[in-house]
C-alpha positions in Angstrom: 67.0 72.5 19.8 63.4 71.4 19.0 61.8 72.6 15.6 59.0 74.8 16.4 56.6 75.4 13.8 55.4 78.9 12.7 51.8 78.2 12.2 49.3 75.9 14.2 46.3 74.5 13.1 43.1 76.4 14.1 39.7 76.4 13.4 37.8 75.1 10.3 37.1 77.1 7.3 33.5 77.8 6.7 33.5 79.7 4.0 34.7 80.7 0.7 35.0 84.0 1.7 36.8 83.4 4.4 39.4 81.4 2.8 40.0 84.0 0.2 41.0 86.5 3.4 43.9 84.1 4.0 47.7 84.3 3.8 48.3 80.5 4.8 45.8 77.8 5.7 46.3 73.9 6.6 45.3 71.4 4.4 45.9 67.5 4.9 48.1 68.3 8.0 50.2 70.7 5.7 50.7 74.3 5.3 49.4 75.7 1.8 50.3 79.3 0.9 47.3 81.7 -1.2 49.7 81.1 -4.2 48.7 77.7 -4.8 44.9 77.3 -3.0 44.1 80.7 -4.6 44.4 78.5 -8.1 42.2 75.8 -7.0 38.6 76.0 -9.0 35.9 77.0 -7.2 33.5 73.4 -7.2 37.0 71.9 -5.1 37.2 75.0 -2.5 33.4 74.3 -2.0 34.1 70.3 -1.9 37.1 70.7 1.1 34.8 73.3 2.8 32.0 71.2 3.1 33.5 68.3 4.4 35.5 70.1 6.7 39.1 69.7 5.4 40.5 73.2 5.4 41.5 75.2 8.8 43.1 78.3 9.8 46.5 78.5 10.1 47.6 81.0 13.2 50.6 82.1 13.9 52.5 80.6 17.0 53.4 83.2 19.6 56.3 80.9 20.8 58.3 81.5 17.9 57.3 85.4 17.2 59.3 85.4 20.8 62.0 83.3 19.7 62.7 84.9 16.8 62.7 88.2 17.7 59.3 89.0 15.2 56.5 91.4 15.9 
C-alpha cells in the first residue's frame, strides 16, 4: 500500500496574518505544526514571507476517505 500523505502543499503565504490563522503549513518541502513556527521571531516570519518560502498546507481529500475522517 502507497503512503499517502495528509496534507499537500498549497498556495504561498502572504501574510503574517495569515500564517498566524494556521494549524500546519509547509516549509522547505516539510510539514511544520503552529507549536514550533508560532516561536519563530517576527523579523524571520517576515524574511520566509517575503521571499516566498512558506505555503499552505491542505488537507488531502484522498485520505479523509481512506481513513474514514470527516
Amino acid at each position: 500500500m502507497a503512503y499517502k500523505r495528509k496534507y499537500s502543499k498549497g498556495e504561498k503565504i502572504t501574510s503574517l496574518d495569515e500564517l498566524m490563522k494556521q494549524e500546519f503549513v509547509y516549509f522547505h518541502d516539510k510539514i511544520l505544526n503552529y507549536g514550533f513556527f508560532g516561536s519563530w521571531q517576527i523579523r524571520l516570519v517576515q524574511f520566509y514571507i517575503q521571499k516566498g518560502m512558506l505555503f499552505y498546507a491542505e488537507r488531502s481529500e484522498n485520505v479523509k476517505k481512506d481513513r474514514g475522517e470527516m
